[in-house]
Biopython code that builds the backbone (N, CA, C, O; Angstrom):
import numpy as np
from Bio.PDB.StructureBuilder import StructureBuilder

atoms = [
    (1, "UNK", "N", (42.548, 25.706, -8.267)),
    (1, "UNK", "CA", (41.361, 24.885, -8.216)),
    (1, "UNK", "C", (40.346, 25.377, -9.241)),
    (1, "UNK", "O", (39.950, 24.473, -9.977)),
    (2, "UNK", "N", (39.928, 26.341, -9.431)),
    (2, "UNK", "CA", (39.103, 27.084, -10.428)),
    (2, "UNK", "C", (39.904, 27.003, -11.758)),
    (2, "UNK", "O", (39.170, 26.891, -12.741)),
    (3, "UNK", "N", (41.012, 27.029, -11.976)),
    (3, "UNK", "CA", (41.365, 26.843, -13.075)),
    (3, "UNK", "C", (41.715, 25.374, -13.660)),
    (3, "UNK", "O", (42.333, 25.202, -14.710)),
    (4, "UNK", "N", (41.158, 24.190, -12.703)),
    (4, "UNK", "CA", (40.816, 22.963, -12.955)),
    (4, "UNK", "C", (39.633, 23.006, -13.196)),
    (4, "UNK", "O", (39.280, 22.164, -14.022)),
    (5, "UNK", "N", (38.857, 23.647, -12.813)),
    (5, "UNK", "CA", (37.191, 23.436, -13.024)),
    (5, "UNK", "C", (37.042, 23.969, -14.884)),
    (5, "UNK", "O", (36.591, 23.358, -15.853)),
    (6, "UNK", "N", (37.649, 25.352, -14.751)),
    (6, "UNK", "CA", (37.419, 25.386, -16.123)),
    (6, "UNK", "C", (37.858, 24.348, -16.999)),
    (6, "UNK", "O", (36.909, 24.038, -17.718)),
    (7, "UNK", "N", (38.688, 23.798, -17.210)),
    (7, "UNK", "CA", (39.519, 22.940, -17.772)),
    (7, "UNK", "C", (38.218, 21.901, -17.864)),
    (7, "UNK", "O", (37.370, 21.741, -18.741)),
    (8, "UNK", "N", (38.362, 21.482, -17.012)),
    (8, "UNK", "CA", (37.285, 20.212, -16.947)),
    (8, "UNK", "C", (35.940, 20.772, -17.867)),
    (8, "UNK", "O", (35.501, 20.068, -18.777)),
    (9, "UNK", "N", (35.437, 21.878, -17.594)),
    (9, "UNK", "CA", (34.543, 22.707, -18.106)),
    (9, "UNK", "C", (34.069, 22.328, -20.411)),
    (9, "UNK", "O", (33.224, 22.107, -21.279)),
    (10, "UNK", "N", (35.813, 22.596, -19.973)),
    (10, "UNK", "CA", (36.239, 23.056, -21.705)),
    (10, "UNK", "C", (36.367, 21.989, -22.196)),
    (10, "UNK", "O", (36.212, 22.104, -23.412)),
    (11, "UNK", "N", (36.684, 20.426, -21.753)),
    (11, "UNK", "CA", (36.877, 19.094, -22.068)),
    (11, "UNK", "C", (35.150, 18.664, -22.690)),
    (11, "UNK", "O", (34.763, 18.081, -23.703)),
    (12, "UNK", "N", (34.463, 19.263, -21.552)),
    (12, "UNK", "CA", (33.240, 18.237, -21.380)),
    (12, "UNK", "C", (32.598, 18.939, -22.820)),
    (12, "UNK", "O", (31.731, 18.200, -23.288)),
    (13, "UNK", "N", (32.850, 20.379, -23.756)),
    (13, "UNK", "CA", (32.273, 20.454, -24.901)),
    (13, "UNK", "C", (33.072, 19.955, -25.950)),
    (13, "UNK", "O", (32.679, 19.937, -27.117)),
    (14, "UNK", "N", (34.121, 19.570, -25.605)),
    (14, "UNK", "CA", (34.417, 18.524, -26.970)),
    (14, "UNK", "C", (34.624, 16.961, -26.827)),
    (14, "UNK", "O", (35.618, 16.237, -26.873)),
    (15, "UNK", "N", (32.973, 16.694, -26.591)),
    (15, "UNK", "CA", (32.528, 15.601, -26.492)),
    (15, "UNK", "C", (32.124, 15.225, -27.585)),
    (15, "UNK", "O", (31.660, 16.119, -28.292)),
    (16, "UNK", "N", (32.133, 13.622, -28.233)),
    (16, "UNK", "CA", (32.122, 14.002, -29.751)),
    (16, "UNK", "C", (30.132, 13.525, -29.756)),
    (16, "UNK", "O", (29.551, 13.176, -28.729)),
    (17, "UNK", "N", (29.513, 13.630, -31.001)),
    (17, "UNK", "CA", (28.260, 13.471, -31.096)),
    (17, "UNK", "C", (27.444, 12.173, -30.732)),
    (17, "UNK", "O", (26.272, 12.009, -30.390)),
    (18, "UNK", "N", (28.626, 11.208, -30.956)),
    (18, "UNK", "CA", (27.982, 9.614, -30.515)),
    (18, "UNK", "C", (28.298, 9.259, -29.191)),
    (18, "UNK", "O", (28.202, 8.068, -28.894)),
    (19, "UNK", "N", (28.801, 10.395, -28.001)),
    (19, "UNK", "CA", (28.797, 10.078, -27.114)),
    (19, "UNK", "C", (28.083, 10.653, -25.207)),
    (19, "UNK", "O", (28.217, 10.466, -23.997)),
    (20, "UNK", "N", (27.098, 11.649, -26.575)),
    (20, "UNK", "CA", (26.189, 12.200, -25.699)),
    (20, "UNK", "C", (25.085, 11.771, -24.807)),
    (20, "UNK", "O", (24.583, 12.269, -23.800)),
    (21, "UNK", "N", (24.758, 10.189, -25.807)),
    (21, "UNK", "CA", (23.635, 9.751, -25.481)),
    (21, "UNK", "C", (24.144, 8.833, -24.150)),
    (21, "UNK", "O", (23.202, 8.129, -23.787)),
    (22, "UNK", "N", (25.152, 8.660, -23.449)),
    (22, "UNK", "CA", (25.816, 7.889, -22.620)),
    (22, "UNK", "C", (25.357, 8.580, -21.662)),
    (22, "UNK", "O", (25.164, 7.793, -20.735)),
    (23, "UNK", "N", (24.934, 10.111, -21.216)),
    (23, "UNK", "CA", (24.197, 10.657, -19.898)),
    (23, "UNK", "C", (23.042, 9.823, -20.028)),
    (23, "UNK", "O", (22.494, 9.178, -19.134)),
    (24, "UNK", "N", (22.752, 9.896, -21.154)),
    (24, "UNK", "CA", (20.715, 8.843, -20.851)),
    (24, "UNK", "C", (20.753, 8.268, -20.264)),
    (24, "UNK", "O", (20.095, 8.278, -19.223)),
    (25, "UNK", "N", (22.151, 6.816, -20.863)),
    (25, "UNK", "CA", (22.233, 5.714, -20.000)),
    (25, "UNK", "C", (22.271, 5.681, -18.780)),
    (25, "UNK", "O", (21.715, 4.859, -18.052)),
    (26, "UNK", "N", (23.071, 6.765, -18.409)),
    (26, "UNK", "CA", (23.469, 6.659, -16.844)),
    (26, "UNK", "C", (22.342, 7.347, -16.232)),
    (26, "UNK", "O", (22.538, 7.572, -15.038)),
    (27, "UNK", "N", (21.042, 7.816, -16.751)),
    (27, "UNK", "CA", (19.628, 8.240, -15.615)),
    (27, "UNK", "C", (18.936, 6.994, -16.010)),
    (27, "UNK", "O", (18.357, 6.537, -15.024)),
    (28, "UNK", "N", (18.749, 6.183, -17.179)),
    (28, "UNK", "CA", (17.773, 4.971, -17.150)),
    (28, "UNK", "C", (17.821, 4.003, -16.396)),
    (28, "UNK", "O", (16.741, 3.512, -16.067)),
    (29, "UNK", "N", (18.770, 3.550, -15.998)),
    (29, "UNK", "CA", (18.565, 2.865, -14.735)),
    (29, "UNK", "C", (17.807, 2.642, -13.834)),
    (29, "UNK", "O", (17.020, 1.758, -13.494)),
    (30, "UNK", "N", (18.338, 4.060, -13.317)),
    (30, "UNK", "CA", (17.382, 4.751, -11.761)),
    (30, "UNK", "C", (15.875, 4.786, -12.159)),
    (30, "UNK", "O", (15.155, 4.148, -11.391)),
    (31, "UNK", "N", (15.167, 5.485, -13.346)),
    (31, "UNK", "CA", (14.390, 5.492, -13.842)),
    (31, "UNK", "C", (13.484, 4.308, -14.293)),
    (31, "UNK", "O", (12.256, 4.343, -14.206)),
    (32, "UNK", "N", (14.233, 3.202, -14.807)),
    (32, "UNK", "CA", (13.486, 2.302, -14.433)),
    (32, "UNK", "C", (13.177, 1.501, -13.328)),
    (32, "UNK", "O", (12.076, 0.971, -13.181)),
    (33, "UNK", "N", (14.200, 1.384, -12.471)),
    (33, "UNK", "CA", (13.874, 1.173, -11.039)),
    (33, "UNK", "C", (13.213, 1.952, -10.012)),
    (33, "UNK", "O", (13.168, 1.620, -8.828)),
    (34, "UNK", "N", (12.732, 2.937, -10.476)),
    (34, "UNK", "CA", (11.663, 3.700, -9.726)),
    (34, "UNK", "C", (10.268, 3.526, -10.625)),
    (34, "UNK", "O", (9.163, 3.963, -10.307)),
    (35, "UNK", "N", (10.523, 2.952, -11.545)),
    (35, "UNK", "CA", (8.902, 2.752, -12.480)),
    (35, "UNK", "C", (8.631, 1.517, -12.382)),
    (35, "UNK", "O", (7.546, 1.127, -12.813)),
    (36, "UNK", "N", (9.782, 0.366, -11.640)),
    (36, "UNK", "CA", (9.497, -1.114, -11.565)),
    (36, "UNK", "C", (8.734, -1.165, -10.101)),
    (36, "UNK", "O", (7.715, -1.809, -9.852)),
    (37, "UNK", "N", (9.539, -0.261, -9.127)),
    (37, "UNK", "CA", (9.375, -0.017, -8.066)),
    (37, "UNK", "C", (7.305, 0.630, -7.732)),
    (37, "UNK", "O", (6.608, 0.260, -6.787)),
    (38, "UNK", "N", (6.891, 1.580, -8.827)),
    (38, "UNK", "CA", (6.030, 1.578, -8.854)),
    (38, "UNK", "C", (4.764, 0.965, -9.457)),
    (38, "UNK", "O", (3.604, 1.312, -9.236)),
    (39, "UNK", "N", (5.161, 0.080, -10.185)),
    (39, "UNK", "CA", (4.243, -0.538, -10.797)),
    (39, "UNK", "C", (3.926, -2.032, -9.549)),
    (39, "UNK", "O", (2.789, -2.397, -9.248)),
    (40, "UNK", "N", (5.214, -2.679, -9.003)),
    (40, "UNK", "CA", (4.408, -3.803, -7.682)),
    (40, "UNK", "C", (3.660, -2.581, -7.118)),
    (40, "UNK", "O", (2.453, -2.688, -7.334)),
    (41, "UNK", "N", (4.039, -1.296, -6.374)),
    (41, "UNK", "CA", (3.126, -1.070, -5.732)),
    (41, "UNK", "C", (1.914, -0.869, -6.110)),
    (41, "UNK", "O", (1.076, -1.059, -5.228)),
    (42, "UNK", "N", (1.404, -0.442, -7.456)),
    (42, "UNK", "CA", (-0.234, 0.165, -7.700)),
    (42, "UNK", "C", (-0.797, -1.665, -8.013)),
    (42, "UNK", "O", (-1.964, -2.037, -7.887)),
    (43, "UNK", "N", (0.316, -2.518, -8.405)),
    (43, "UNK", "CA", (-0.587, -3.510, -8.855)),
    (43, "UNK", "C", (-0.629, -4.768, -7.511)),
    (43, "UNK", "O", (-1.698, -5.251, -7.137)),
    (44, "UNK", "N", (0.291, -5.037, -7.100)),
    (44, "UNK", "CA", (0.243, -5.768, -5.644)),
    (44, "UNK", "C", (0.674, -5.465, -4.468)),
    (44, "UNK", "O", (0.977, -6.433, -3.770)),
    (45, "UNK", "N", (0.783, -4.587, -4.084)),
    (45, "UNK", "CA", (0.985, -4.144, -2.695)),
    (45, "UNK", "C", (-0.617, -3.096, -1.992)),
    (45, "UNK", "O", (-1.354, -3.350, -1.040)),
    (46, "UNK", "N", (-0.625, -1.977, -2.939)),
    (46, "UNK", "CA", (-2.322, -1.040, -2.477)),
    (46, "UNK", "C", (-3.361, -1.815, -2.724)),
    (46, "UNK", "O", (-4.303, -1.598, -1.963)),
    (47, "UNK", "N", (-3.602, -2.984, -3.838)),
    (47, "UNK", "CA", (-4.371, -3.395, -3.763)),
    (47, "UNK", "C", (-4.649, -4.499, -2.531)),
    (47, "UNK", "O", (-5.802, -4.803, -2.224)),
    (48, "UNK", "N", (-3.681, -4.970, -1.974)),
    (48, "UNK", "CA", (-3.406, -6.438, -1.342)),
    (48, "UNK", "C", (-4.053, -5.449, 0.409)),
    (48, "UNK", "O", (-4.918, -5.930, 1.141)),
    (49, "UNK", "N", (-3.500, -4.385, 0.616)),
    (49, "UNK", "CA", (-3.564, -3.188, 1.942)),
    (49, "UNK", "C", (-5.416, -2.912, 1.900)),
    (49, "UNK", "O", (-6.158, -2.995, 2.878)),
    (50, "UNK", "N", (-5.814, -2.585, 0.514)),
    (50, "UNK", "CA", (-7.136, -2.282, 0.155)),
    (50, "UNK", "C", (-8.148, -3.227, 0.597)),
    (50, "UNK", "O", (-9.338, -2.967, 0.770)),
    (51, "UNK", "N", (-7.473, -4.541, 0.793)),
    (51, "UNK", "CA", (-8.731, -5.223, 0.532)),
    (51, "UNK", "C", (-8.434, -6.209, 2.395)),
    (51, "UNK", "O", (-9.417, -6.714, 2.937)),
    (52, "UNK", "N", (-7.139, -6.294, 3.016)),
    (52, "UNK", "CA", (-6.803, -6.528, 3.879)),
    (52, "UNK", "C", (-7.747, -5.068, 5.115)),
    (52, "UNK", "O", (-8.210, -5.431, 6.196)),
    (53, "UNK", "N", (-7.828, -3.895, 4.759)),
    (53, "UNK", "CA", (-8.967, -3.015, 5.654)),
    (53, "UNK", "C", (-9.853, -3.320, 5.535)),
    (53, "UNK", "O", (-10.509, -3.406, 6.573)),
    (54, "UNK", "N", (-10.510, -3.691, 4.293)),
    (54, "UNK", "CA", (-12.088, -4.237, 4.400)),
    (54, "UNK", "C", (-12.147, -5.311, 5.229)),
    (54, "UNK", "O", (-12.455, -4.853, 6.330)),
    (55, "UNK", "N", (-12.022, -6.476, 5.303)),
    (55, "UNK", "CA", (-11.982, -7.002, 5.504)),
    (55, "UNK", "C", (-11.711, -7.554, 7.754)),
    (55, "UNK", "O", (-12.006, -8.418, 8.580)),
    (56, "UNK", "N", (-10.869, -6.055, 7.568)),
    (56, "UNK", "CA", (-10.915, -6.001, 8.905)),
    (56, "UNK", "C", (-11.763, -4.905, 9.921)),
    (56, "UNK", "O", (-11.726, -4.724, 11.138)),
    (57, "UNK", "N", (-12.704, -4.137, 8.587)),
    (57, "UNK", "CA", (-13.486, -3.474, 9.056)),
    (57, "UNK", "C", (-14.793, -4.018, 9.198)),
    (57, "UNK", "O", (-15.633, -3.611, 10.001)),
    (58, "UNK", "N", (-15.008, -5.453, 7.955)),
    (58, "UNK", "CA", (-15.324, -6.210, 8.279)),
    (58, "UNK", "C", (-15.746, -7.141, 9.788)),
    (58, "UNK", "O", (-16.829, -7.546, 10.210)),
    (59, "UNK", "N", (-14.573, -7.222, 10.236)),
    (59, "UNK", "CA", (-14.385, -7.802, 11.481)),
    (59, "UNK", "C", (-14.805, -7.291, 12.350)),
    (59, "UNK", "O", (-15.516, -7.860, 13.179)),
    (60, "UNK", "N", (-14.373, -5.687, 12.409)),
    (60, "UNK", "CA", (-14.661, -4.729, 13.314)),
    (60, "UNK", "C", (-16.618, -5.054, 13.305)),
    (60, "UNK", "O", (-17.252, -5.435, 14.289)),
    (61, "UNK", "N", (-17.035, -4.847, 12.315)),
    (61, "UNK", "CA", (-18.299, -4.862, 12.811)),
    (61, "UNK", "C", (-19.297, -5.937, 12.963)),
    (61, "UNK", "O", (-20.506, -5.861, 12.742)),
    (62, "UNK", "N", (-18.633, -6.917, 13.361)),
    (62, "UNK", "CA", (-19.445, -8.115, 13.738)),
    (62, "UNK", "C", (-20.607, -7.455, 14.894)),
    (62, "UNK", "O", (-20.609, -6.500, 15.671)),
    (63, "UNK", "N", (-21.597, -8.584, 14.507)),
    (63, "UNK", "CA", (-22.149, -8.146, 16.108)),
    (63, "UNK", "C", (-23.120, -9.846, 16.200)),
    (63, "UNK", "O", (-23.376, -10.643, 15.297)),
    (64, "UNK", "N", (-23.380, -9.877, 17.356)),
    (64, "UNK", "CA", (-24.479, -11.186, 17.253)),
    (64, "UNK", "C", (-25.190, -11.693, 16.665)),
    (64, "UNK", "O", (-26.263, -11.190, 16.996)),
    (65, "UNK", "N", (-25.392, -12.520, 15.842)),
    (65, "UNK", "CA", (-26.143, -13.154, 15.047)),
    (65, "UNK", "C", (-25.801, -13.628, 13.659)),
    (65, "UNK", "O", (-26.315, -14.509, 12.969)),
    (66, "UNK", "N", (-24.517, -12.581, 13.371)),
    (66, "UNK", "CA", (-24.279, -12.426, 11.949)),
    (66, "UNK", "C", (-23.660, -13.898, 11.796)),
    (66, "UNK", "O", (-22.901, -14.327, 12.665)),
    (67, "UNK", "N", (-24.116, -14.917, 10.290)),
    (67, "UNK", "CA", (-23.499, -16.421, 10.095)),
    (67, "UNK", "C", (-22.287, -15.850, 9.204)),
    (67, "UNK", "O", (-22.138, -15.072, 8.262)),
    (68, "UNK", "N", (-21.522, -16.659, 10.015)),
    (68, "UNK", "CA", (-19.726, -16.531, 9.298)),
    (68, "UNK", "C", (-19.284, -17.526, 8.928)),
    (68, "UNK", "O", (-19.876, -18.591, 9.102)),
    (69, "UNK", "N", (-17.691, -17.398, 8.093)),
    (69, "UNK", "CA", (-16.906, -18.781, 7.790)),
    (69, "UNK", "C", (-15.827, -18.230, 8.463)),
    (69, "UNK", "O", (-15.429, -17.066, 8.419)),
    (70, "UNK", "N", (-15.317, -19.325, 9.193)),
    (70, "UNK", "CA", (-13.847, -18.770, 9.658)),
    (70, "UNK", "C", (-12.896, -19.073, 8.111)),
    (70, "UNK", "O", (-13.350, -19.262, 6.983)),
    (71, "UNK", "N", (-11.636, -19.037, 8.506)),
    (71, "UNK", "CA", (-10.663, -19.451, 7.486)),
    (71, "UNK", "C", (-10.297, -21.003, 7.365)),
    (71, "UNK", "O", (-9.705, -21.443, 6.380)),
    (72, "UNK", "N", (-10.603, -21.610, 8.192)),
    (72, "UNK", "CA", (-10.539, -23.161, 8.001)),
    (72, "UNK", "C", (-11.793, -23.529, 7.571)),
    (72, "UNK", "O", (-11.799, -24.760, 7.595)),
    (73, "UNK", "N", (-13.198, -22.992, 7.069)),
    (73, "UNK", "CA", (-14.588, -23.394, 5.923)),
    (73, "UNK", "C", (-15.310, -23.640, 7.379)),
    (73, "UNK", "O", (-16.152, -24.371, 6.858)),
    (74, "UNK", "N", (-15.485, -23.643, 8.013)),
    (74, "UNK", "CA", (-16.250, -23.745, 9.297)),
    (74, "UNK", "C", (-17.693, -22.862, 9.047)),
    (74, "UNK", "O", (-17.256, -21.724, 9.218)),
    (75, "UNK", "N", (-18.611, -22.757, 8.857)),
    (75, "UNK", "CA", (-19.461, -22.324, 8.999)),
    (75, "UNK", "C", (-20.197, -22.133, 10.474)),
    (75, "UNK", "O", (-20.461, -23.144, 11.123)),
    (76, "UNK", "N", (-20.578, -20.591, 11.081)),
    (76, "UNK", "CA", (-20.966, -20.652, 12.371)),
    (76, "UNK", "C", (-22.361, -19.665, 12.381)),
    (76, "UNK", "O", (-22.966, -19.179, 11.426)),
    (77, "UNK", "N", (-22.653, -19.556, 13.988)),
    (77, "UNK", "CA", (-23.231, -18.088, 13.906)),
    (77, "UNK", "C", (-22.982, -17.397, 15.069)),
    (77, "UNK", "O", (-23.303, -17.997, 16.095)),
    (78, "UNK", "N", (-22.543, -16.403, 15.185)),
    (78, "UNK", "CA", (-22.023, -15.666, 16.246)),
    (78, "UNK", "C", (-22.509, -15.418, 17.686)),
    (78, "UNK", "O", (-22.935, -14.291, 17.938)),
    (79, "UNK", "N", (-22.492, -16.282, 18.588)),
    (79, "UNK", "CA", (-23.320, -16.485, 20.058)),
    (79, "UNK", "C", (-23.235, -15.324, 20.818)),
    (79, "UNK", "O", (-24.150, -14.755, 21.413)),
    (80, "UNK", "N", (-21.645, -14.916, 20.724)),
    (80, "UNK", "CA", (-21.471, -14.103, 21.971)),
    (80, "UNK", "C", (-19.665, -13.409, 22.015)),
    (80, "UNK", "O", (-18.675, -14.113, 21.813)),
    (81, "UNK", "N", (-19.636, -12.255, 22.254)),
    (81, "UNK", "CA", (-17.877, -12.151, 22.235)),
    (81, "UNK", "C", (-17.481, -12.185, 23.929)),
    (81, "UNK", "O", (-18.169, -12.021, 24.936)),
    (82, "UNK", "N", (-15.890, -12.509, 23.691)),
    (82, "UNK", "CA", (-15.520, -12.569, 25.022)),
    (82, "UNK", "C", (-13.947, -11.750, 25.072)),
    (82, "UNK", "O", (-13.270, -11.497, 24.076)),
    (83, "UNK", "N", (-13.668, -11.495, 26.181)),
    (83, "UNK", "CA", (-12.538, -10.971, 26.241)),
    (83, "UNK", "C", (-11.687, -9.955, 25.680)),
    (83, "UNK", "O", (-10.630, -9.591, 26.196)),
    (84, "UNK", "N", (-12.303, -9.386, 24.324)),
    (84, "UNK", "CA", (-12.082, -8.556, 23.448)),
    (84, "UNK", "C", (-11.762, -8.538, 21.819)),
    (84, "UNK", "O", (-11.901, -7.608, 21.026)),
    (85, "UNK", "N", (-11.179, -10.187, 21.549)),
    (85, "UNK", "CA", (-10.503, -10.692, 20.746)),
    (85, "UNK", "C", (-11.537, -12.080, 19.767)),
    (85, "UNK", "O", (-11.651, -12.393, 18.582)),
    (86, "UNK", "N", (-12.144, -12.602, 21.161)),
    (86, "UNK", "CA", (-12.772, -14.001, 20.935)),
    (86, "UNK", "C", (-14.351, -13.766, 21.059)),
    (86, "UNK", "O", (-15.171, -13.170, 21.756)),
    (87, "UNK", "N", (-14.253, -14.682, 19.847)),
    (87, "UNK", "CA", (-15.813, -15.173, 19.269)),
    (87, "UNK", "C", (-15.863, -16.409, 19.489)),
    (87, "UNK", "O", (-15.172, -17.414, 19.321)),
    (88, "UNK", "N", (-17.557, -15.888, 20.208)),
    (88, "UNK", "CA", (-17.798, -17.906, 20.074)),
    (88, "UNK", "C", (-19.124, -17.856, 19.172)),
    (88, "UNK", "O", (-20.132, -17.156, 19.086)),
    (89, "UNK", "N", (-18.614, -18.894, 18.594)),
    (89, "UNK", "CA", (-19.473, -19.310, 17.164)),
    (89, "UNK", "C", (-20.491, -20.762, 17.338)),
    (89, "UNK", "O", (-20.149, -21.934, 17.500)),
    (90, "UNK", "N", (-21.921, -20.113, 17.225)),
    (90, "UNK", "CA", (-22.677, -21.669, 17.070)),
    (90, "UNK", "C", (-22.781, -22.382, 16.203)),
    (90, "UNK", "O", (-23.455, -22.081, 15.218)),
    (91, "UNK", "N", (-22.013, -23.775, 16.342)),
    (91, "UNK", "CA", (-22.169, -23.903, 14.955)),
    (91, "UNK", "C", (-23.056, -25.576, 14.631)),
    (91, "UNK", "O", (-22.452, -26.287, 13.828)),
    (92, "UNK", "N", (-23.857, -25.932, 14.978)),
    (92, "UNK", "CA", (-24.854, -27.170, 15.379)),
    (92, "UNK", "C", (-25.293, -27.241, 16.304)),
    (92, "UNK", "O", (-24.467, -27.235, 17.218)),
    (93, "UNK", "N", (-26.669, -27.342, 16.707)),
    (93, "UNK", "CA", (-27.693, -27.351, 18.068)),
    (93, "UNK", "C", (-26.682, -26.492, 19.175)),
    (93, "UNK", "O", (-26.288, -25.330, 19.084)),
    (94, "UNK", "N", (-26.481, -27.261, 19.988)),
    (94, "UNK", "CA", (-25.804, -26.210, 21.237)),
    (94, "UNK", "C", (-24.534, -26.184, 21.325)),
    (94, "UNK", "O", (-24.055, -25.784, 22.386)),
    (95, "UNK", "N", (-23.352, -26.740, 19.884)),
    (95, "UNK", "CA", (-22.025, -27.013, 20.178)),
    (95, "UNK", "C", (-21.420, -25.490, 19.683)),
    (95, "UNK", "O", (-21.242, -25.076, 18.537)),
    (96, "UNK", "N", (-21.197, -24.877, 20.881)),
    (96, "UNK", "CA", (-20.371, -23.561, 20.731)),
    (96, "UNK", "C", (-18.892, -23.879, 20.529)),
    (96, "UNK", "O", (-18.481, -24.973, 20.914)),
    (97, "UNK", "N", (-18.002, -22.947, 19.913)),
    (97, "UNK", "CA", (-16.516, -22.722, 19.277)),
    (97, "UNK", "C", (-16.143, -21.682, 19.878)),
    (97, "UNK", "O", (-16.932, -20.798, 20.214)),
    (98, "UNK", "N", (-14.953, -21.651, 20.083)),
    (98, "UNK", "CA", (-14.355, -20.082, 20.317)),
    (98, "UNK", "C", (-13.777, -19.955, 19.658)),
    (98, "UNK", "O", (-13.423, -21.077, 19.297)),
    (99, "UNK", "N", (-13.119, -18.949, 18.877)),
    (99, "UNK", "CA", (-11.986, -18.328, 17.461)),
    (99, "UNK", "C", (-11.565, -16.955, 17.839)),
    (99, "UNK", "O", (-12.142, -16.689, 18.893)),
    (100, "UNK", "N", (-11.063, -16.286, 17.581)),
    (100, "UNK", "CA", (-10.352, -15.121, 17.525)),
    (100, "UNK", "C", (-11.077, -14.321, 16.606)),
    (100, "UNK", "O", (-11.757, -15.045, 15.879)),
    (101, "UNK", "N", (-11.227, -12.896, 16.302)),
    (101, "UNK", "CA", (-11.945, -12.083, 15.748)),
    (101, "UNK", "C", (-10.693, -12.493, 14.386)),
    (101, "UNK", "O", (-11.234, -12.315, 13.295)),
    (102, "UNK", "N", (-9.390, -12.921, 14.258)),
    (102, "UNK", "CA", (-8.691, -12.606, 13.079)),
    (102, "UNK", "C", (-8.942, -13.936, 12.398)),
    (102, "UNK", "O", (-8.375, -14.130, 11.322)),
    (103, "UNK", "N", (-9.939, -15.125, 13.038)),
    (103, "UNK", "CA", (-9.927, -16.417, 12.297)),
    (103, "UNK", "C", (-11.367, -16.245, 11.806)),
    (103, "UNK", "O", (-11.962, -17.173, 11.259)),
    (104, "UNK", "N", (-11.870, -15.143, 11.992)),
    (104, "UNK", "CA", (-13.306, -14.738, 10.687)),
    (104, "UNK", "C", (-12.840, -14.258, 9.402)),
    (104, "UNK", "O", (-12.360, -13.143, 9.197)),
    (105, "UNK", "N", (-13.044, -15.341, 8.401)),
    (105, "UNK", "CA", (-12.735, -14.790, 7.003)),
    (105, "UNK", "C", (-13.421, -14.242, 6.220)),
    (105, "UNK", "O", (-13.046, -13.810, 5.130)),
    (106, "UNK", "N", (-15.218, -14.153, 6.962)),
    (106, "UNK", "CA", (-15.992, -13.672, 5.693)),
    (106, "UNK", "C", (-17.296, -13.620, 6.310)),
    (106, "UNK", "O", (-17.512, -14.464, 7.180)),
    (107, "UNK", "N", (-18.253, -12.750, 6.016)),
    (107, "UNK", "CA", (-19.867, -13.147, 6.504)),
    (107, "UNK", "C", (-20.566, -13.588, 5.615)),
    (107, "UNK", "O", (-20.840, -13.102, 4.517)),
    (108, "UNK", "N", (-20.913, -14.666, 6.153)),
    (108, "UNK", "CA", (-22.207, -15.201, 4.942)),
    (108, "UNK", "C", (-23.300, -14.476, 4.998)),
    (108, "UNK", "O", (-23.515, -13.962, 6.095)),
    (109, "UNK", "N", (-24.409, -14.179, 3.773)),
    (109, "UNK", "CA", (-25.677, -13.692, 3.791)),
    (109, "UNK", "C", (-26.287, -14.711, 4.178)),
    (109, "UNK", "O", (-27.509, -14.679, 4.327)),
]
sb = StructureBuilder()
sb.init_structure("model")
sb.init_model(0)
sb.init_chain("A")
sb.init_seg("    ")
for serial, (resi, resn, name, xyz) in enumerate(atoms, 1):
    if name == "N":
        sb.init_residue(resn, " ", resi, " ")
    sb.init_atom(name, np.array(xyz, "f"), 0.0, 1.0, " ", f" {name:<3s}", serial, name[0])
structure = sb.get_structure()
């Protein structure tokens, strides 16, 4: 067995000069699929996570009064929470809404 290894050993230096560059090939691959692999993530995936926390920290800090848009353009203003999840939103003289804390898309100033 060891005297197959050498063998194999002694083959692999008389490799001729135009056929060295064939190890490159066989790491570029991987190499670019770990640099394709990182480039969605810094350009659409952390950013898409980045802005999906705001947004729900956002949420997190509603409190009474603040005027919102849900995600369907609804314009409201925040009456009262219920249940843990649900907002009810005033949104003309006395016609209250209920929505979910995840159907607030934004606070208006």
């Amino acid at each position: 067995m060891i005297h197959l290894l050498g063998i194999a050993f002694a083959a692999a230096e008389d490799i001729p000069a135009g056929q060295g560059s064939q190890t490159l090939g066989n790491y570029l691959f991987p190499i670019m699929l770990i640099l394709t692999v990182a480039v969605f993530y810094f350009l659409m995936i952390r950013p898409q996570k980045k802005k999906e926390k705001e947004r729900q920290d956002m949420v997190n800090s509603l409190k009474k009064g603040d005027r919102v848009m849900t995600t369907s353009g609804m314009y409201g203003v925040i009456d009262s929470f219920k249940e843990g999840d649900i907002v009810v939103l005033k949104i003309s003289g006395n016609t209250k809404v209920e929505f979910t804390k995840s159907a607030i898309h934004t606070k208006v100033s």
